[in-house]
N, CA and C atoms of all chains as a GROMACS GRO file, in nm:
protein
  561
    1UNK      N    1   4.406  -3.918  -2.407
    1UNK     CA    2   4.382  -4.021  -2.305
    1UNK      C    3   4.320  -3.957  -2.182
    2UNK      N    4   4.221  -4.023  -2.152
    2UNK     CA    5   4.140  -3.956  -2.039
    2UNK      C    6   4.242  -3.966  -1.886
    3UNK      N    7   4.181  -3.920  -1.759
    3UNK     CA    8   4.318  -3.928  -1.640
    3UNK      C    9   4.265  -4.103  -1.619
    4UNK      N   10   4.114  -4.137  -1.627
    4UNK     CA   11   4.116  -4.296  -1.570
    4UNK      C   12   4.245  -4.371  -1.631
    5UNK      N   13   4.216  -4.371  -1.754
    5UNK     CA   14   4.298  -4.446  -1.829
    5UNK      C   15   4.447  -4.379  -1.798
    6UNK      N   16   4.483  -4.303  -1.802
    6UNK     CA   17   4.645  -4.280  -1.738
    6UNK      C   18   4.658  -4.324  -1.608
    7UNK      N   19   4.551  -4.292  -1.561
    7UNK     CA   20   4.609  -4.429  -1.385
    7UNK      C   21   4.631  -4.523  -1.399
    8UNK      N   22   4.550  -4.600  -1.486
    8UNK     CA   23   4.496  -4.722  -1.459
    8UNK      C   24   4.690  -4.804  -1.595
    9UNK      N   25   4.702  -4.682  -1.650
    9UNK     CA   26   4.855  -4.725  -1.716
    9UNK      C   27   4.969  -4.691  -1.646
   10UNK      N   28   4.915  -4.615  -1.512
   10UNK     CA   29   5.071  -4.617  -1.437
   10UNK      C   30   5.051  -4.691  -1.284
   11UNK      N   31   4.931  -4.747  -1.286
   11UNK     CA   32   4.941  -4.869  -1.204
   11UNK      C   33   4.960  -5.011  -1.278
   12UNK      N   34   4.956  -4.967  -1.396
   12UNK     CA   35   5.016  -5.137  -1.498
   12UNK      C   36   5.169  -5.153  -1.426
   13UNK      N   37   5.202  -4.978  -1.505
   13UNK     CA   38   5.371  -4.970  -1.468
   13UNK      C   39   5.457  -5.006  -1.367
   14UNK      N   40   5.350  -4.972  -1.258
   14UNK     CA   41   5.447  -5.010  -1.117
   14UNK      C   42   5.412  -5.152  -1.073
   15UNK      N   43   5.302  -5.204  -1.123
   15UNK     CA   44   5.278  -5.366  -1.089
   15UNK      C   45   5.373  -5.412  -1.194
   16UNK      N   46   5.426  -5.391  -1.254
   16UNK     CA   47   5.471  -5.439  -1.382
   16UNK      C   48   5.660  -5.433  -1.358
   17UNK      N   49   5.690  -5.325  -1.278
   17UNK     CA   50   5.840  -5.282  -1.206
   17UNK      C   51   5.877  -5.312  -1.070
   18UNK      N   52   5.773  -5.373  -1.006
   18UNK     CA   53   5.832  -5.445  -0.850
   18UNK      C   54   5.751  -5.586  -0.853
   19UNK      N   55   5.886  -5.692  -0.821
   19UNK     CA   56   5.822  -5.815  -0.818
   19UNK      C   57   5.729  -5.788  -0.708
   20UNK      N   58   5.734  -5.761  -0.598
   20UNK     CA   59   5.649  -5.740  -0.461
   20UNK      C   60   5.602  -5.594  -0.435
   21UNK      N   61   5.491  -5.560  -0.465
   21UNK     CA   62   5.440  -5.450  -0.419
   21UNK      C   63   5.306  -5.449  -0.344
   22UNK      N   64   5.312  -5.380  -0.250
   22UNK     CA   65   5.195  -5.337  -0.147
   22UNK      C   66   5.135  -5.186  -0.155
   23UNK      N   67   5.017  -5.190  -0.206
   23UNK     CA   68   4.928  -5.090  -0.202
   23UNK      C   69   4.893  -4.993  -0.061
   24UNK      N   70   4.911  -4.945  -0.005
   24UNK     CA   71   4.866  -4.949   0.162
   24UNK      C   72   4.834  -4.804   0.189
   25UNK      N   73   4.818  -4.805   0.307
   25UNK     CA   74   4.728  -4.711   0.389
   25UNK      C   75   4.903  -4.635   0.465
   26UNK      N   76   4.957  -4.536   0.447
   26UNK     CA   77   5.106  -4.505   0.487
   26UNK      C   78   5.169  -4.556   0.449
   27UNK      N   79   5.307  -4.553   0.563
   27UNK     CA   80   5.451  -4.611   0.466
   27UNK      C   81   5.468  -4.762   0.563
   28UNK      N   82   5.545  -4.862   0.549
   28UNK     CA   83   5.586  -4.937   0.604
   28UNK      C   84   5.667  -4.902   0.722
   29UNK      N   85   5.685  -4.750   0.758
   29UNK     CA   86   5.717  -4.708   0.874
   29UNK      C   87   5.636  -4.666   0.971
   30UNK      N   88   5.523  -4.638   0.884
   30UNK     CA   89   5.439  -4.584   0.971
   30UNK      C   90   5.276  -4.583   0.908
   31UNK      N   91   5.257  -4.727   0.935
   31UNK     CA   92   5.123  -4.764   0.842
   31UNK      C   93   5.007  -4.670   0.887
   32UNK      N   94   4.920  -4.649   0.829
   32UNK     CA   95   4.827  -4.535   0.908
   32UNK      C   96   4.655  -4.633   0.936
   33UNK      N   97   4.668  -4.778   0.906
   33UNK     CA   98   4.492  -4.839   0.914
   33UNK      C   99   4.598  -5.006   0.996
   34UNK      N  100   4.537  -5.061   1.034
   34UNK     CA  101   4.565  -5.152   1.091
   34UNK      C  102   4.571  -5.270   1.012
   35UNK      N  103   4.500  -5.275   0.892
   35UNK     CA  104   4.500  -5.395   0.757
   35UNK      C  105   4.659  -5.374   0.734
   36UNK      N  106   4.685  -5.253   0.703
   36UNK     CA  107   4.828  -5.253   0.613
   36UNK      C  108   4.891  -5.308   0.722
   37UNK      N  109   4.885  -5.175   0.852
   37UNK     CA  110   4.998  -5.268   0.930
   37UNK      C  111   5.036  -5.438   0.920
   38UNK      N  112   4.909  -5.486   0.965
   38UNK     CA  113   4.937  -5.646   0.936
   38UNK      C  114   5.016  -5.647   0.839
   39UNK      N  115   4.949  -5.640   0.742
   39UNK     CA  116   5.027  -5.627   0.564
   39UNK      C  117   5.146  -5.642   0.586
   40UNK      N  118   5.167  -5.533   0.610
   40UNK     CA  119   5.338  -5.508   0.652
   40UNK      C  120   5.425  -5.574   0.738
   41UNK      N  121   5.306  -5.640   0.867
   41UNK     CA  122   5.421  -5.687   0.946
   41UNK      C  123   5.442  -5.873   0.864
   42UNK      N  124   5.354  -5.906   0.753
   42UNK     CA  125   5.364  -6.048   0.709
   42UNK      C  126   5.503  -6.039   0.602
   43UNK      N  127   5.537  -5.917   0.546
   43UNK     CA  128   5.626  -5.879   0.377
   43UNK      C  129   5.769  -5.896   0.523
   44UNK      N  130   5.754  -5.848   0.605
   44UNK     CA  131   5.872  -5.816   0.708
   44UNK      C  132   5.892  -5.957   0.742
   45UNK      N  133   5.824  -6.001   0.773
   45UNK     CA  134   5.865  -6.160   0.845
   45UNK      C  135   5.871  -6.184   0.725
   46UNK      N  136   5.841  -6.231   0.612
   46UNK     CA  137   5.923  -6.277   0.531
   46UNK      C  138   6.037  -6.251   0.479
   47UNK      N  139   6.097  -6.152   0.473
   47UNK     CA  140   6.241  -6.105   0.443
   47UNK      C  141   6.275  -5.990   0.315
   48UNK      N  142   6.155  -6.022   0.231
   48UNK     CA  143   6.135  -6.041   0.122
   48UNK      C  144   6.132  -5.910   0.066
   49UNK      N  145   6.251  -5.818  -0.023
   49UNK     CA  146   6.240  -5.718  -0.106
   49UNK      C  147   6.097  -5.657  -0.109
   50UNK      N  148   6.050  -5.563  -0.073
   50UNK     CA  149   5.910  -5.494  -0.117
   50UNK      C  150   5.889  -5.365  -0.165
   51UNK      N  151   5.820  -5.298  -0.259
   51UNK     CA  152   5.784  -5.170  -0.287
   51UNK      C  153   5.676  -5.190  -0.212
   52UNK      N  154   5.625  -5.001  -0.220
   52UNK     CA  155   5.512  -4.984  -0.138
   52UNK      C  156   5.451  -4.878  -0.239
   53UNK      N  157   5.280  -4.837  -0.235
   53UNK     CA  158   5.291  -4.768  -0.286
   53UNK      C  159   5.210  -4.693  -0.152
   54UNK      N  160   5.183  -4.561  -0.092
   54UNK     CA  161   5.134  -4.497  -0.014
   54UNK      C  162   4.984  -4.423  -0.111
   55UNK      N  163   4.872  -4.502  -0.086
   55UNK     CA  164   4.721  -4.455  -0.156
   55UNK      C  165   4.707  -4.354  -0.078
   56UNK      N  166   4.756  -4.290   0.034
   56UNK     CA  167   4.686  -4.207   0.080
   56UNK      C  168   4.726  -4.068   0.056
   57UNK      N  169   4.858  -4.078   0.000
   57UNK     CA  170   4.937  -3.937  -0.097
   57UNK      C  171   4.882  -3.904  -0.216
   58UNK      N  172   4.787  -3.952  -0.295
   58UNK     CA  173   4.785  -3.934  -0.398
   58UNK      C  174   4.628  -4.011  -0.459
   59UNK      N  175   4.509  -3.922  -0.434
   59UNK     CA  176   4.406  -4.002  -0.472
   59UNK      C  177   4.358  -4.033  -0.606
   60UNK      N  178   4.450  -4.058  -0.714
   60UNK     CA  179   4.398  -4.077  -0.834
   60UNK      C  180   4.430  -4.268  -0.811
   61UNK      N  181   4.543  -4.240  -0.750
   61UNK     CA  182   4.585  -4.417  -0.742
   61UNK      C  183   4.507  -4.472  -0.646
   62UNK      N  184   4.440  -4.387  -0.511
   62UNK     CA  185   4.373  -4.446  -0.404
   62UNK      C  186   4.247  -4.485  -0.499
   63UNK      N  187   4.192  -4.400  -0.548
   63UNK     CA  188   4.054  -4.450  -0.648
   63UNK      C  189   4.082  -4.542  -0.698
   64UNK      N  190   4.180  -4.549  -0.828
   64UNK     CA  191   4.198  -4.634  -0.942
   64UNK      C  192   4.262  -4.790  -0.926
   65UNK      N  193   4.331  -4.794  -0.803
   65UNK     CA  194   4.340  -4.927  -0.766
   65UNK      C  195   4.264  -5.015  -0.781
   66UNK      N  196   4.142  -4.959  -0.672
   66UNK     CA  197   4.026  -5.006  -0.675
   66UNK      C  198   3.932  -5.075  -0.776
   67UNK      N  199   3.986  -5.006  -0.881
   67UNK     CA  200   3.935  -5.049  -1.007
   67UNK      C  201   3.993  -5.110  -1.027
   68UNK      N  202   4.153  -5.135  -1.086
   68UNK     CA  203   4.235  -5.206  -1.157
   68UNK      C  204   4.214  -5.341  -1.099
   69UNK      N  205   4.171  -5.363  -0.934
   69UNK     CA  206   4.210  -5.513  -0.932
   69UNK      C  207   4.079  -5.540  -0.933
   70UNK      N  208   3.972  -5.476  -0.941
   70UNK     CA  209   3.823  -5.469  -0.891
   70UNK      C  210   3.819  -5.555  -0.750
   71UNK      N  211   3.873  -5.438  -0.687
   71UNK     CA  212   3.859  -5.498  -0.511
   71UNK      C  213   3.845  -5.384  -0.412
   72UNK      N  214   3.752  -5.386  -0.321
   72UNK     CA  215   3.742  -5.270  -0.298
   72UNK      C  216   3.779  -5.219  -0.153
   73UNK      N  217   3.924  -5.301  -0.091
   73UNK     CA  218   3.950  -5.273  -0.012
   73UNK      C  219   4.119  -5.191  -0.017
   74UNK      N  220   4.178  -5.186   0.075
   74UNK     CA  221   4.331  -5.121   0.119
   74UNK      C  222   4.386  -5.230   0.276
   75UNK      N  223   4.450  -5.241   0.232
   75UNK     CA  224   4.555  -5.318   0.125
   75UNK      C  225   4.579  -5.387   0.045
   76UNK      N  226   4.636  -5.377  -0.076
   76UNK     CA  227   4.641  -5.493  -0.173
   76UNK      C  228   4.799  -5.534  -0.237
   77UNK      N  229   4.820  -5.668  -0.253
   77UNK     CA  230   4.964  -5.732  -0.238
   77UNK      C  231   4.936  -5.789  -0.395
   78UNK      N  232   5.074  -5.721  -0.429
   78UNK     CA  233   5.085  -5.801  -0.607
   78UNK      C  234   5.204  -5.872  -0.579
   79UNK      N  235   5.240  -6.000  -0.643
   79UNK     CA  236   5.344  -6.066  -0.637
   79UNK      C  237   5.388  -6.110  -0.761
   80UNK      N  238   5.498  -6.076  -0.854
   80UNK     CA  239   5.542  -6.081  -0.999
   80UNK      C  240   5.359  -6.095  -1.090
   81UNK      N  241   5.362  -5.962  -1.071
   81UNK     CA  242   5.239  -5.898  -1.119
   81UNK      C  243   5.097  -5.924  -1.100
   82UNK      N  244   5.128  -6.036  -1.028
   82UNK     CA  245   4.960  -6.077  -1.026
   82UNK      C  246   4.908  -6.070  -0.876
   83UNK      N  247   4.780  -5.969  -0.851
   83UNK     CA  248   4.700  -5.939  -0.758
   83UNK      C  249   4.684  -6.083  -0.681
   84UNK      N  250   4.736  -6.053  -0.531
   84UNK     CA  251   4.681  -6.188  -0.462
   84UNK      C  252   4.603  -6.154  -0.372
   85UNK      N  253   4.545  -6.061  -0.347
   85UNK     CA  254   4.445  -5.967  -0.235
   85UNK      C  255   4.469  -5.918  -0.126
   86UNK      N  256   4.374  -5.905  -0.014
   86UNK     CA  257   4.398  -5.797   0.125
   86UNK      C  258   4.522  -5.941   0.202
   87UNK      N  259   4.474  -5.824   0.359
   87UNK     CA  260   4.539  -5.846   0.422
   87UNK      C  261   4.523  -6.003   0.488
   88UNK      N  262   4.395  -6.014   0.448
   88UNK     CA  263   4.309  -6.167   0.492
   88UNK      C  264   4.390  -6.250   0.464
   89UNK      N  265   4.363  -6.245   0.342
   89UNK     CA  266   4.443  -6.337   0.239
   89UNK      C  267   4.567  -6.393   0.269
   90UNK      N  268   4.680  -6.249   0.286
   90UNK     CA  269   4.774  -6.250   0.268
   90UNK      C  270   4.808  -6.331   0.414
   91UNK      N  271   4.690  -6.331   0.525
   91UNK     CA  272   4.750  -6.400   0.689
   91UNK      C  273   4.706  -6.538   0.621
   92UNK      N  274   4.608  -6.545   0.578
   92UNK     CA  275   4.570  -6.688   0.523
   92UNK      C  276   4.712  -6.818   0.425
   93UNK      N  277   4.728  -6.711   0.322
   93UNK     CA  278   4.865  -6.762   0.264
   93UNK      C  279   4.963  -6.766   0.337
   94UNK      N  280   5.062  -6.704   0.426
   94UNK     CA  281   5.141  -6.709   0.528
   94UNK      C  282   5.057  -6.864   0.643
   95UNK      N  283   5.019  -6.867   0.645
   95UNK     CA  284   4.982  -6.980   0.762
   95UNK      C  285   4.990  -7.087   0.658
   96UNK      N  286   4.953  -7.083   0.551
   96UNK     CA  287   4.954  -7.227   0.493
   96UNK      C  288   5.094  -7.261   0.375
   97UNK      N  289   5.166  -7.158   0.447
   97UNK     CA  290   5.300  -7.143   0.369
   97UNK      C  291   5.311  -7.121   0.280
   98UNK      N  292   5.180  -7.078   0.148
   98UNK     CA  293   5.224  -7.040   0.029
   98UNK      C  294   5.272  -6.903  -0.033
   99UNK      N  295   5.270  -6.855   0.123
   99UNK     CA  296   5.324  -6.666   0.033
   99UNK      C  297   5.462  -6.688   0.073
  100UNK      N  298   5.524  -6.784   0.139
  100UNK     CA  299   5.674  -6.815   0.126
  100UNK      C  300   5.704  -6.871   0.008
  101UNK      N  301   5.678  -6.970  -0.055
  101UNK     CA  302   5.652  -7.054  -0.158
  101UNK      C  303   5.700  -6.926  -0.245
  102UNK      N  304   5.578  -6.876  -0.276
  102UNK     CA  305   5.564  -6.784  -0.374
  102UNK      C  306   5.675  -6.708  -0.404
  103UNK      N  307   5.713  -6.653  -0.302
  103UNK     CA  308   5.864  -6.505  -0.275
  103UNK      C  309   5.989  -6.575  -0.250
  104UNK      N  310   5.986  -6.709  -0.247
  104UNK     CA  311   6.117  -6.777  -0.237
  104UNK      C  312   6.244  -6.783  -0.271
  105UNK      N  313   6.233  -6.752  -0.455
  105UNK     CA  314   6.283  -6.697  -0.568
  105UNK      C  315   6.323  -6.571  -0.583
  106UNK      N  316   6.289  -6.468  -0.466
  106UNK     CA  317   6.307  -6.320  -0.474
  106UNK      C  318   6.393  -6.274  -0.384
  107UNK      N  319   6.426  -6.149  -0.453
  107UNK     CA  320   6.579  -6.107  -0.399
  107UNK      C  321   6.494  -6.118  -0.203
  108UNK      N  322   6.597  -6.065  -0.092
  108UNK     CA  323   6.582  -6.058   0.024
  108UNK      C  324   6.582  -5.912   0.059
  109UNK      N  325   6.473  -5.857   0.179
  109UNK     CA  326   6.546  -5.701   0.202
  109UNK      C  327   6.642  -5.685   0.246
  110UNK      N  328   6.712  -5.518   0.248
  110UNK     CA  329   6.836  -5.560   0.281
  110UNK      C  330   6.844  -5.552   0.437
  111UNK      N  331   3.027  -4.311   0.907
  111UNK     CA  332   2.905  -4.428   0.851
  111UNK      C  333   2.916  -4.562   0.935
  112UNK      N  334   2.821  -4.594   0.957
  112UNK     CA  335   2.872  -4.747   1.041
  112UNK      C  336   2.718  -4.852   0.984
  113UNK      N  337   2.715  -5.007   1.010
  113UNK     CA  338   2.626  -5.104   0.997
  113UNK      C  339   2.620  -5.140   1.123
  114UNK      N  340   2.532  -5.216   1.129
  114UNK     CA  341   2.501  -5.315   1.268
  114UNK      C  342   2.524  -5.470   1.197
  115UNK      N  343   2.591  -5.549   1.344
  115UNK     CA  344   2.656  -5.669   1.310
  115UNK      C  345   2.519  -5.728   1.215
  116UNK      N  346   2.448  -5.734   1.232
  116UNK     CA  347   2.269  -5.759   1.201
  116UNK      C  348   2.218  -5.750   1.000
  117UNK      N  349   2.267  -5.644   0.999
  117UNK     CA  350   2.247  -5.599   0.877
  117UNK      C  351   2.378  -5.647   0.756
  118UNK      N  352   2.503  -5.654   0.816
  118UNK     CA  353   2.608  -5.711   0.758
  118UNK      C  354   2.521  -5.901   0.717
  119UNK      N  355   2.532  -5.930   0.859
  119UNK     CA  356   2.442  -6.091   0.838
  119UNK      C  357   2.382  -6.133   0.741
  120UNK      N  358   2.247  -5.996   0.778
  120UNK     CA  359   2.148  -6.027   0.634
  120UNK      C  360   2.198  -6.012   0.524
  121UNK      N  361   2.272  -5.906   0.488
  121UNK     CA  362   2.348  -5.929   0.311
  121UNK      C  363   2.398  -6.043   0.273
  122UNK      N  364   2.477  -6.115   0.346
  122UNK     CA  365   2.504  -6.209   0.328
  122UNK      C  366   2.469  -6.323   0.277
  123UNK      N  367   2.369  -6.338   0.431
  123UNK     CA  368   2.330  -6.425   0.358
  123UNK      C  369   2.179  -6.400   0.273
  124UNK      N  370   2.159  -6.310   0.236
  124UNK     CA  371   2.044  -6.298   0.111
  124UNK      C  372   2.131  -6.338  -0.014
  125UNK      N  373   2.254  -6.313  -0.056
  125UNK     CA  374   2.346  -6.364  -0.114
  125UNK      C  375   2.359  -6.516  -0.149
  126UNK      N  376   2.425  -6.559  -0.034
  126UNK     CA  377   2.486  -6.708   0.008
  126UNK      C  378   2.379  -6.740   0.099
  127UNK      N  379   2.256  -6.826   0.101
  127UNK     CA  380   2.201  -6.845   0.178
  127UNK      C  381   2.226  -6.960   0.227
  128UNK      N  382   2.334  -7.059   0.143
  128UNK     CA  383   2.373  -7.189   0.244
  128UNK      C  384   2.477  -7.119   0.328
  129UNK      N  385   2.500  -7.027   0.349
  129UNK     CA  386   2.627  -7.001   0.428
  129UNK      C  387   2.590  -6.978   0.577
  130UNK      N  388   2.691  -6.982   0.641
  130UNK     CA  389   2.681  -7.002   0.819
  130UNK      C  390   2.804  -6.841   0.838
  131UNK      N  391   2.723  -6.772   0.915
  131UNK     CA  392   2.788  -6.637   0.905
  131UNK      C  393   2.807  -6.632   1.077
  132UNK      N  394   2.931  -6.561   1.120
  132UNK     CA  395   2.947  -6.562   1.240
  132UNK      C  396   3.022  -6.370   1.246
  133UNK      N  397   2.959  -6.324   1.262
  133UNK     CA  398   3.042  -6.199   1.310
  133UNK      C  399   3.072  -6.133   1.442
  134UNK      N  400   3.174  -6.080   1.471
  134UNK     CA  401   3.204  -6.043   1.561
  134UNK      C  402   3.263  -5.882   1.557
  135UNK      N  403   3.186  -5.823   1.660
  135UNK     CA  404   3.213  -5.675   1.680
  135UNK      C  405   3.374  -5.668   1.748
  136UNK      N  406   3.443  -5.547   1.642
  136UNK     CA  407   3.621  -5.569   1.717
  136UNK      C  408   3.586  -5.482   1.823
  137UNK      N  409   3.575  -5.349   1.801
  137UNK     CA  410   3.538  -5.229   1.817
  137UNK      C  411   3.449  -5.123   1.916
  138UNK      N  412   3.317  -5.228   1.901
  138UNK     CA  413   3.231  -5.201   1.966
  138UNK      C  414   3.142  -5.083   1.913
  139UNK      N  415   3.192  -5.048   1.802
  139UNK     CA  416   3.184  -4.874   1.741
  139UNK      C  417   3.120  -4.883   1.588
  140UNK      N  418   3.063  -5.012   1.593
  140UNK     CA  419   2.977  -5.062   1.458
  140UNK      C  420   3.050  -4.997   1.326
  141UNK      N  421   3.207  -5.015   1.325
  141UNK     CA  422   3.278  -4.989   1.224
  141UNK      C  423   3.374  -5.062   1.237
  142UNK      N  424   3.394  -5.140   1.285
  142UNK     CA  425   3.540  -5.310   1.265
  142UNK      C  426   3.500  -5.419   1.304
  143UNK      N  427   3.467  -5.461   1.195
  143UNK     CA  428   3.429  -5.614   1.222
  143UNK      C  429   3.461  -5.714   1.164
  144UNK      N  430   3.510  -5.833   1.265
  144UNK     CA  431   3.523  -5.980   1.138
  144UNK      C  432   3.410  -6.049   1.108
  145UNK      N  433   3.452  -6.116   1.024
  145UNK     CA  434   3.344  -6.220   1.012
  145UNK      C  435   3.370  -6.336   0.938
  146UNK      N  436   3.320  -6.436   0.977
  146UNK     CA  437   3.370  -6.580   0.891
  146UNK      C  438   3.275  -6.641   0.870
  147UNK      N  439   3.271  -6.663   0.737
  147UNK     CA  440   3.157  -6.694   0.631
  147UNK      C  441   3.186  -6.864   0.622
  148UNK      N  442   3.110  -6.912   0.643
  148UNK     CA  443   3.133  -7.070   0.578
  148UNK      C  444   3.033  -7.164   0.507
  149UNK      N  445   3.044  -7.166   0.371
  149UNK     CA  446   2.997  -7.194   0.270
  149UNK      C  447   3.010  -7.305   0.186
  150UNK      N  448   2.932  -7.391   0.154
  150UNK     CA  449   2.951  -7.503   0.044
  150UNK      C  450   2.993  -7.438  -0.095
  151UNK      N  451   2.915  -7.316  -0.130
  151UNK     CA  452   2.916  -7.312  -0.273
  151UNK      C  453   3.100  -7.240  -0.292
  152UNK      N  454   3.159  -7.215  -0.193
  152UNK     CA  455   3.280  -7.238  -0.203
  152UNK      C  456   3.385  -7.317  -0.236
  153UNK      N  457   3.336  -7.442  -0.265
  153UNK     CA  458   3.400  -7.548  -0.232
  153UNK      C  459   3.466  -7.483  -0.424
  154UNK      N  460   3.601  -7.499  -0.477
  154UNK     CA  461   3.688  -7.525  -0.552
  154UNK      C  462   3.723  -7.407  -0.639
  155UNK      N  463   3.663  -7.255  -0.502
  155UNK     CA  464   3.663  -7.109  -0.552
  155UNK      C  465   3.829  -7.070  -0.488
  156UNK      N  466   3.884  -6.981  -0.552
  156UNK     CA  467   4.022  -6.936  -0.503
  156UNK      C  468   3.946  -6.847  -0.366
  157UNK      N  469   4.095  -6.825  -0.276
  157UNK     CA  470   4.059  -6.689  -0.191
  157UNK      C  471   4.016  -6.543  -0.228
  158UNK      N  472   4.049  -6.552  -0.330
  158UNK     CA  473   4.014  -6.414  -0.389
  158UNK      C  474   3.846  -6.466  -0.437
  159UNK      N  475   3.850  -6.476  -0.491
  159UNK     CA  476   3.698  -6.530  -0.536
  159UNK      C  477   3.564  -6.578  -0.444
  160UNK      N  478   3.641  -6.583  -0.310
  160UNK     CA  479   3.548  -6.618  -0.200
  160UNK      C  480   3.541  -6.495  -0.135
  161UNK      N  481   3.671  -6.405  -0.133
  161UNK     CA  482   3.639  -6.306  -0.085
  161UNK      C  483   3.518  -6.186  -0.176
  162UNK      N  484   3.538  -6.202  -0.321
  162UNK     CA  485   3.453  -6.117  -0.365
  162UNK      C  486   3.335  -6.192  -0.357
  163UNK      N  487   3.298  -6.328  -0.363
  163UNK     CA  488   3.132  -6.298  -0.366
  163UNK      C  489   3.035  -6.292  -0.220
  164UNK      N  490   3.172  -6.259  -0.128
  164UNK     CA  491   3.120  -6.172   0.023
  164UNK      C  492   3.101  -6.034  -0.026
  165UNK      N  493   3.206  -6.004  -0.030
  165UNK     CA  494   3.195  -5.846  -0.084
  165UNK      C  495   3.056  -5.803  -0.191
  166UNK      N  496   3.099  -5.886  -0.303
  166UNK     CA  497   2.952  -5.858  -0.364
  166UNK      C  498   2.823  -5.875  -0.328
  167UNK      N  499   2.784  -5.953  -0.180
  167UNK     CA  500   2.710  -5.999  -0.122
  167UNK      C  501   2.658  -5.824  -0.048
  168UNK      N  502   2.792  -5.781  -0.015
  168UNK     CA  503   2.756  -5.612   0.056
  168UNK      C  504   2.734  -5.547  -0.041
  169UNK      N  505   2.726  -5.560  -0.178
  169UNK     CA  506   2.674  -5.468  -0.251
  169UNK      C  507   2.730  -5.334  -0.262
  170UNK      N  508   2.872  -5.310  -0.295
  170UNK     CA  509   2.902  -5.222  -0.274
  170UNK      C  510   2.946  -5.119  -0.145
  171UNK      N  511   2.908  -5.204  -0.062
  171UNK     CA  512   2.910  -5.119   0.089
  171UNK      C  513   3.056  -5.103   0.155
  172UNK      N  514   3.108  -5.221   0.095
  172UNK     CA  515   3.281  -5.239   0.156
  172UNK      C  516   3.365  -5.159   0.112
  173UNK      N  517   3.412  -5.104   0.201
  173UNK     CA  518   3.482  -4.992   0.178
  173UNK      C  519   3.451  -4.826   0.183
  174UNK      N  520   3.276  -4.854   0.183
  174UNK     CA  521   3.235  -4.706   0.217
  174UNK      C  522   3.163  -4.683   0.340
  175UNK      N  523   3.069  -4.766   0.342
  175UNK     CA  524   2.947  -4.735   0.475
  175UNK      C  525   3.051  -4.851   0.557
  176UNK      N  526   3.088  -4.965   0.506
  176UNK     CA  527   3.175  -5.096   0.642
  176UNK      C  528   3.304  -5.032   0.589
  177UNK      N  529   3.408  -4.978   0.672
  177UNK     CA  530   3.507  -4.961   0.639
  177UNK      C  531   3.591  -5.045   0.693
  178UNK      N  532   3.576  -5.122   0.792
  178UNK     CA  533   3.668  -5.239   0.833
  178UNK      C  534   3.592  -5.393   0.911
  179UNK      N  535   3.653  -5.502   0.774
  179UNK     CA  536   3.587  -5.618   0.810
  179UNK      C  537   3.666  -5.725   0.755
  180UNK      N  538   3.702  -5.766   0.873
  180UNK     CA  539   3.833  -5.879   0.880
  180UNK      C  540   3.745  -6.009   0.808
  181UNK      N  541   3.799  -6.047   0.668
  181UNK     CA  542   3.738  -6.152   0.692
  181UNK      C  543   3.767  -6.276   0.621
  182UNK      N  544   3.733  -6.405   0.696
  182UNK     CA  545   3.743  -6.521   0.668
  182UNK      C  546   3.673  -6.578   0.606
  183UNK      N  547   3.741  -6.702   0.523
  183UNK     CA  548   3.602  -6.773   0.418
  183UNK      C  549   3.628  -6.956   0.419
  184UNK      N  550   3.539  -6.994   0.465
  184UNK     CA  551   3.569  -7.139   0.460
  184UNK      C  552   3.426  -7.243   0.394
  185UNK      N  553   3.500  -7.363   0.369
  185UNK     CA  554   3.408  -7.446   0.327
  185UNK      C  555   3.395  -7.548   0.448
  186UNK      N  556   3.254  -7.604   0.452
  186UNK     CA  557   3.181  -7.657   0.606
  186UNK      C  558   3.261  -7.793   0.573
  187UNK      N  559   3.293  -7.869   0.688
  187UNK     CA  560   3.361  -8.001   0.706
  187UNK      C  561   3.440  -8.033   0.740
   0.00000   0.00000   0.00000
């Protein structure tokens, strides 16, 4: 198995093991681009359990993301596996209430 | 790497040419910019799907030469 294809199967894995995961630029402590931050500060106001993954530790996943959702920005928000996009998006869905909607059903952070 | 608000425009709309493009410099530093695209041929595309055929409109550029561009997508009305 080539390394694309092993990224591109251990970013199945982790979209596949957190109902809520965020792709981002640092940690949710300390976002390092101003997209994630947002990112981060919309998963926080919602309450809502989140993994993170940090693209900037590790550039096989910073590349291969990119591919997997074919999108070619940072940050990117999966919600019970399915890619819902940047940070745009994600202010866009929050204003029209459907990324509550969506995470409603999901555990709370603690 | 940076664009001018100018050249973002034209991709666009050589792309989407019914579209009404409004950008705005965050920055001042021809590297953060929004922009809000508003388009008919949008009309019954998801957000994701409006966002890529902006993106595909840059041709590849998002994310390397534009590294930050806030952006919005609407249908006119």
């Amino acid at each position: 198995m080539s390394d694309t294809q092993d990224v591109q199967t251990r970013l199945a894995s982790l979209v596949a093991s957190n109902d809520v995961l965020l792709f981002m630029k640092g940690t949710p402590l300390f976002p390092q681009c101003g997209f994630s931050s947002r990112a981060v500060a919309i998963l926080d106001h919602l309450g809502v359990a989140y993994g993170s993954v940090d693209v900037l530790q590790d550039m096989e996943i910073r590349a291969g993301i990119k591919e997997f959702s074919d999108w070619p920005t940072i940050p990117q928000l999966y919600v019970k596996g399915e890619f819902l996009g940047g940070s745009d998006i994600m202010m866009e869905m929050y204003e029209a209430g459907e990324l509550q909607q969506l995470v409603a059903d999901l555990p709370k952070a603690e | 790497m940076a664009m001018t608000a100018e050249a973002i425009e034209a991709l666009i709309r050589a792309a989407l040419p019914q579209a009404e493009v409004e950008i705005t410099d965050l920055a001042g530093d021809g590297d953060h910019y929004a922009a809000k695209v508003t388009c008919p041929s949008f009309a019954g595309m998801s957000r994701i799907a409006r966002q890529r055929a902006v993106y595909d409109a840059l041709g590849g550029r998002m994310g390397t030469e534009l590294h930050a561009l806030q952006l919005t997508t609407a249908v006119p009305g």
